[in-house]
C-alpha positions as CSV (number, residue, x, y, z in Angstrom):
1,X,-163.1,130.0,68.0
2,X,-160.3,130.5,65.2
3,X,-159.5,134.3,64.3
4,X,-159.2,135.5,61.4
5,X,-157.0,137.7,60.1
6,X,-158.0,140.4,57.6
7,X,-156.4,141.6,54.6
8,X,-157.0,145.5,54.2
9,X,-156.1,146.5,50.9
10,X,-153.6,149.3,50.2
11,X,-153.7,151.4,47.4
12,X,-150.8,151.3,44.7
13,X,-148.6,154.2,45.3
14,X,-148.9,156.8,42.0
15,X,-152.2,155.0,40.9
16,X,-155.2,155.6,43.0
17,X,-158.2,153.5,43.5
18,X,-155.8,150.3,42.2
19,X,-155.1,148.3,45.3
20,X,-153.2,145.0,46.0
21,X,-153.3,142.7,49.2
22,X,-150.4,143.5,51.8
23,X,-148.6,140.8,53.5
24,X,-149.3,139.8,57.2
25,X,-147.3,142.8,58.3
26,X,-148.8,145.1,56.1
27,X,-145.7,145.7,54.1
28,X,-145.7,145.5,49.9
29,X,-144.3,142.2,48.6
30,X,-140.3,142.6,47.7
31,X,-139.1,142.7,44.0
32,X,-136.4,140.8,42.8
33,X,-133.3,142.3,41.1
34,X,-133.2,143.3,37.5
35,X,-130.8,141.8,35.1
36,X,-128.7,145.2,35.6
37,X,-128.1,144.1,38.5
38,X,-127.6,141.0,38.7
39,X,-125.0,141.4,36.2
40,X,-123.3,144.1,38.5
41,X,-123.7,141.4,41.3
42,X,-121.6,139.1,39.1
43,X,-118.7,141.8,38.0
44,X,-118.1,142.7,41.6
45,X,-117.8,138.4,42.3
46,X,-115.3,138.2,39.5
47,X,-113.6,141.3,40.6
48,X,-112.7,139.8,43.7
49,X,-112.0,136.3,42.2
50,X,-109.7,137.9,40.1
51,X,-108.0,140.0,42.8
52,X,-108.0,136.6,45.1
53,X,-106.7,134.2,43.1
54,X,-103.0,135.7,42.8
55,X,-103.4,135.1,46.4
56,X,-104.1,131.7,46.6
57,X,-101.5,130.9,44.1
58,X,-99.0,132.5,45.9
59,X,-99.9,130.1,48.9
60,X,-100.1,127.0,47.4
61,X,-96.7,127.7,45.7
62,X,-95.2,128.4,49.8
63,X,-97.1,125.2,50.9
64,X,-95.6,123.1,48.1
65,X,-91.9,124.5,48.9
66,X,-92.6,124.1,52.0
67,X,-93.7,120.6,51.6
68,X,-90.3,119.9,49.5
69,X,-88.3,121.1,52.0
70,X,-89.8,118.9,54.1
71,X,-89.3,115.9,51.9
72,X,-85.4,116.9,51.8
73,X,-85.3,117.0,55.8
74,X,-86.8,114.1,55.9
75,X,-84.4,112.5,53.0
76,X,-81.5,114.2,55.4
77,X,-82.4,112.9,58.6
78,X,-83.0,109.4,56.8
79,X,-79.2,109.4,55.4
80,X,-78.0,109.9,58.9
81,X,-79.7,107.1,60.2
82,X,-78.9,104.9,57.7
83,X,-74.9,106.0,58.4
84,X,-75.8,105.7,62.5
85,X,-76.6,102.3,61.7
86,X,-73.3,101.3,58.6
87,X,-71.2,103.2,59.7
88,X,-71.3,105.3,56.1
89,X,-73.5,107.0,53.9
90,X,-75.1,104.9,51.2
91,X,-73.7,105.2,48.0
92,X,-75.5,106.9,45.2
93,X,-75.5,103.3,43.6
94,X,-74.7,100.1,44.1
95,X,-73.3,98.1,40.5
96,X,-70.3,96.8,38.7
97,X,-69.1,98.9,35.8
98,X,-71.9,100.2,33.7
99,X,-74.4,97.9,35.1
100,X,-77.6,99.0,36.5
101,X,-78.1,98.9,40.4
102,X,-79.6,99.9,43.5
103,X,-79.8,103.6,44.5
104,X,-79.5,105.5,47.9
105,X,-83.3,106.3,47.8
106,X,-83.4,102.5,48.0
107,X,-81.1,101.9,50.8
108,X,-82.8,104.5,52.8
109,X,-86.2,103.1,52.5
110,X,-86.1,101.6,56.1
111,X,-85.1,104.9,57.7
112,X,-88.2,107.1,55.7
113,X,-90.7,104.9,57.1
114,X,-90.9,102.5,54.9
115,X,-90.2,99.2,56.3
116,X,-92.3,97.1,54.2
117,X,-91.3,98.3,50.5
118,X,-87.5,97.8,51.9
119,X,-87.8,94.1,52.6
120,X,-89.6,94.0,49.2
121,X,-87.1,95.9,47.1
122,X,-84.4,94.0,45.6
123,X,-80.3,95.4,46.3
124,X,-79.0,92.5,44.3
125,X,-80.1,90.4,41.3
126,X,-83.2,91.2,39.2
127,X,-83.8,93.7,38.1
128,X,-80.4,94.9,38.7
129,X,-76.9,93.7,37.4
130,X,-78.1,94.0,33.9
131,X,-77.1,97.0,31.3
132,X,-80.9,98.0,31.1
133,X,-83.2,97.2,34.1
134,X,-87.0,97.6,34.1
135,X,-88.8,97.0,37.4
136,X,-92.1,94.8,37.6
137,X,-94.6,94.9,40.1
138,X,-93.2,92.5,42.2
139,X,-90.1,94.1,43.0
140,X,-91.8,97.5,44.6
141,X,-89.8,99.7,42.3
142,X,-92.9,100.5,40.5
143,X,-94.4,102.4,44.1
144,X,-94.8,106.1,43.7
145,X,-93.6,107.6,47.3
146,X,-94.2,111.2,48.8
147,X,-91.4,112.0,50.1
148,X,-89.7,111.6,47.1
149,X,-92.2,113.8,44.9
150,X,-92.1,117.4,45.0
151,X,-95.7,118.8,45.3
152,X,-94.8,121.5,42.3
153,X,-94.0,118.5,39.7
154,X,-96.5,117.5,37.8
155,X,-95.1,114.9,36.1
156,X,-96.1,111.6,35.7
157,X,-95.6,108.7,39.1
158,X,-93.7,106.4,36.6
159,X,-90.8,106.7,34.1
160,X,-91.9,105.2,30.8
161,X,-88.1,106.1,29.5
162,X,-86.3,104.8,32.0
163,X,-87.3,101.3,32.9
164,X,-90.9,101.8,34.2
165,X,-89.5,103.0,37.6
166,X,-91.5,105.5,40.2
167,X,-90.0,108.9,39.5
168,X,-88.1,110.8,42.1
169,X,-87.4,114.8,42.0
170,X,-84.4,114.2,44.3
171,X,-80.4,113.4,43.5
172,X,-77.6,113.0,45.1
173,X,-74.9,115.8,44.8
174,X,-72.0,113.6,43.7
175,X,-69.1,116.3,43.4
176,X,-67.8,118.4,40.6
177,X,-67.1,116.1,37.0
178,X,-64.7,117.7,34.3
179,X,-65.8,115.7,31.6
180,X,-68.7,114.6,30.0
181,X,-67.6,110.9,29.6
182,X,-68.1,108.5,33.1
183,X,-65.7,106.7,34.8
184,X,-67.8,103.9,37.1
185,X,-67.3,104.1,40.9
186,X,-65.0,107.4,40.3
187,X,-64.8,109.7,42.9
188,X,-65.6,113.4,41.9
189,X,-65.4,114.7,45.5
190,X,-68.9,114.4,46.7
191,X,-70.5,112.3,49.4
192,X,-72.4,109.9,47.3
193,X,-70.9,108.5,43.8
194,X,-71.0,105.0,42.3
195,X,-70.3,102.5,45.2
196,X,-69.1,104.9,47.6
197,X,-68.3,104.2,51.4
198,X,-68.1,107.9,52.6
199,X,-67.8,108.2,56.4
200,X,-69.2,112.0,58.3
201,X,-65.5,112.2,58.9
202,X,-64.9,112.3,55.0
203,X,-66.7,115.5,55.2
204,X,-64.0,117.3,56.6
205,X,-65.5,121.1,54.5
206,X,-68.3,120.5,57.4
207,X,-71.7,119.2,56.6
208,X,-72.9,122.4,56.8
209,X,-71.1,123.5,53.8
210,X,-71.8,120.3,52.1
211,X,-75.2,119.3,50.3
212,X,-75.7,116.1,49.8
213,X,-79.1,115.6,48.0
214,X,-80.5,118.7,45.5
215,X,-84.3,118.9,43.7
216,X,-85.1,118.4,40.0
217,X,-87.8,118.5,37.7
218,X,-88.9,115.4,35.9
219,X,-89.2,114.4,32.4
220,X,-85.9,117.2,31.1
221,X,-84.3,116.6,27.9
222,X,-80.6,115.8,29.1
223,X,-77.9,117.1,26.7
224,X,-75.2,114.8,28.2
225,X,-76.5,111.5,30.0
226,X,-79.6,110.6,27.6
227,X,-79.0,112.1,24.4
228,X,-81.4,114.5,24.4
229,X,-84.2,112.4,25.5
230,X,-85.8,112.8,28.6
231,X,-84.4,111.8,31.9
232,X,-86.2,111.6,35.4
233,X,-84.7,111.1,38.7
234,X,-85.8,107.8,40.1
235,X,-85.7,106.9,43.9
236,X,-85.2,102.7,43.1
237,X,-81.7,102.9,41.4
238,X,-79.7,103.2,38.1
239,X,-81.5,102.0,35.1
240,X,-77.8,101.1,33.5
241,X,-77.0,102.4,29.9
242,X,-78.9,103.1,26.2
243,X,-78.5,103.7,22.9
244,X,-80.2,106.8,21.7
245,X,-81.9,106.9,18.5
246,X,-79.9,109.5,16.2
247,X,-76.2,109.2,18.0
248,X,-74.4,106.3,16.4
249,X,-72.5,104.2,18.5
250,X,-73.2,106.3,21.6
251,X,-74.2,105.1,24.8
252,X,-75.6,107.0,27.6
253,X,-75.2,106.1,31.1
254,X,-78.0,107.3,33.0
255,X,-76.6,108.3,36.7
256,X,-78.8,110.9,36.7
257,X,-81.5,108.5,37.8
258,X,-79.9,108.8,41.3
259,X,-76.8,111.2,41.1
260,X,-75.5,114.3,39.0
261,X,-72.0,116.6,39.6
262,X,-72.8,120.1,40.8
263,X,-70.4,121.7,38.2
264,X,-67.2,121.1,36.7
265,X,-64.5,122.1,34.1
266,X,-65.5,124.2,30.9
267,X,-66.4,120.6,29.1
268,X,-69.2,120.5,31.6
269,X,-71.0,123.3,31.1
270,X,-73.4,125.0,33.3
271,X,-76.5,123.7,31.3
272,X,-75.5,120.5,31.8
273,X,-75.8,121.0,36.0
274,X,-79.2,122.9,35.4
275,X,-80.7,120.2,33.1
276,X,-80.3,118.0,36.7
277,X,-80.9,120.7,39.5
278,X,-83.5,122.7,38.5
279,X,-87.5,123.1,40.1
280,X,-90.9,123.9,39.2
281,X,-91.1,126.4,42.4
282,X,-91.7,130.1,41.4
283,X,-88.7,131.7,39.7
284,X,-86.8,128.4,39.8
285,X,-86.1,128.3,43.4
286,X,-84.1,125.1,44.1
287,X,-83.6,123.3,47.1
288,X,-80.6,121.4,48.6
289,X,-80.3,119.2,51.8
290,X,-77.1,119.8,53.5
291,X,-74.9,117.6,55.9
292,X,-76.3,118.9,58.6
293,X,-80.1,118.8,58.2
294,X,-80.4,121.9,57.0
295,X,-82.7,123.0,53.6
296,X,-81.3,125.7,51.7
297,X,-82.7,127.1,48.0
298,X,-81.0,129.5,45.2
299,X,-82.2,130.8,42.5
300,X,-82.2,129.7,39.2
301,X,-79.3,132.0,38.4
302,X,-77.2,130.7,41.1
303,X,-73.4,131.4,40.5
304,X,-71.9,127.8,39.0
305,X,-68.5,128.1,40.7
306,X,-70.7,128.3,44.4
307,X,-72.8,125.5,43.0
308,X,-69.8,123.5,42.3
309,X,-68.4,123.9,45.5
310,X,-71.2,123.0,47.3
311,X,-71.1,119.8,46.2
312,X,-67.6,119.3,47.1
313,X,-67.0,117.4,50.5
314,X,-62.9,117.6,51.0
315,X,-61.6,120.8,48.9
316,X,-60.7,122.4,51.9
317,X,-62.1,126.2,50.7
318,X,-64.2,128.8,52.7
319,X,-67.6,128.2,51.9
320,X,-68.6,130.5,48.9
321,X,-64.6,130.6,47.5
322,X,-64.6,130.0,43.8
């Protein structure tokens, strides 16, 4: 036989002889909330959005230096591999005179793990050799890669000023330069320059007092190498030279694809280093690879003459002398 379960009506409290049906356990039915609430409810969730989200900024701004200085270990430990194997450090480009060429980031390919775009890279003939290169698909210098991207940049994967070439946050510290006009394969004291051959030995300040690679944002109006357009590190190589709109005769050799001086005489002015090593990290923290594997930053307001020395493999100071 099924039971039944009765329903025994309760009055409504304040109003007597009105009654409603109870639920099963003899309880009154819930409300919901009123809009009063509900918008209290809603001021408390953004309250605590509000006081999270500083929070989570702060963290993805440590995970993406973190990640950098990763990328620069990695960029480190690749550069002395490549030297294990040659003998010598790549040079910050490969080329004859003004000529566009192959950079480190290219030679290094093999030892980053990347096998594969290294046999497909060219480091002789097209699109090199020329005094304006532009990569295709078919030579790989098209191929954004991680470890040459800071996570902070948000710039584009390609360089639509410079040849069509993946963009790179990363250069090579060539030395200390005191003038604004380039002399090719000159060396300016650092470890990587134009067609360089520099041996650990070279490095006799210690490569622990030496960087060799430094970060840099992308897409930076460059006073001295492009005229005031904008100029991107690229990982491939050295797109060769241009004439910029507005500057006459001028040309414009753009090392800074691959390689920039850390400082130099009162011709080269500070800006002129900061244009090149500079970061989107919180209060311009930049980072540098040193000799020794090591990642250091500075801040944005870094004294030049410590800068400049930095970059310096052979001038025989204590590290932080002017």
């Amino acid at each position: 036989m099924t039971r039944r379960t009765r329903f025994t009506p309760v009055p409504e409290r304040g109003r007597p002889g009105r009654c409603f049906r109870s639920g099963r356990d003899g309880r009154a039915p819930g409300r919901g909330f009123t809009l009063v609430e509900l918008l209290v409810v809603v001021a408390i969730i953004a309250v605590l959005v509000g006081l999270l989200l500083p929070a989570v900024q702060k963290v993805r701004a440590a995970a993406a230096r973190t990640q950098c200085a990763n990328n620069l270990k990695q960029i480190g430990l690749g550069l002395h591999n490549y030297h294990g194997v040659f003998g010598r450090f790549p040079p910050a480009y490969q080329a004859a005179g003004l000529n566009s060429g192959p950079g480190w980031g290219t030679f290094v390919l093999p030892f980053v793990e990347q096998e594969a775009l290294g046999r497909q890279v060219p480091t002789a003939g097209p699109p090199w050799g020329t005094l304006q290169a532009t990569s295709t698909p078919a030579d790989g210098g098209q191929t954004p890669l991680k470890v040459f991207r800071c996570p902070a940049d948000i710039g584009p994967p390609v360089s639509a000023e410079q040849g069509g070439f993946a963009v790179s946050n990363y250069r090579a510290t060539g030395g200390t330069l005191a003038t604004v006009f380039y002399t090719p394969s000159q060396d300016i004291g650092g470890v990587m320059y134009q067609n360089s051959r520099t041996r650990v030995g070279d490095v006799t300040d210690g490569t622990s007092n030496t960087v060799f690679v430094g970060e840099g944002r992308s897409g930076v109006p460059r006073t001295v190498s492009t005229g005031n357009t904008l100029s991107t590190g690229l990982w491939c190589g050295m797109t060769g030279t241009y004439a910029t709109p507005g500057t006459g005769a001028a040309r414009f050799v753009w090392i800074d694809n691959v390689v920039w001086p850390t400082g130099g005489g009162p011709a080269f002015g500070r800006d002129y280093v900061d244009e090149a090593f500079n970061s989107r990290h919180t209060g311009g923290w930049t980072q540098f690879a040193f000799g020794d594997g090591s990642v250091r930053g500075y801040p944005a307001d870094v004294d030049p003459a410590l800068r400049a020395q930095l970059g310096v493999r052979n001038d025989g100071l204590p590290f932080g002398t002017p």
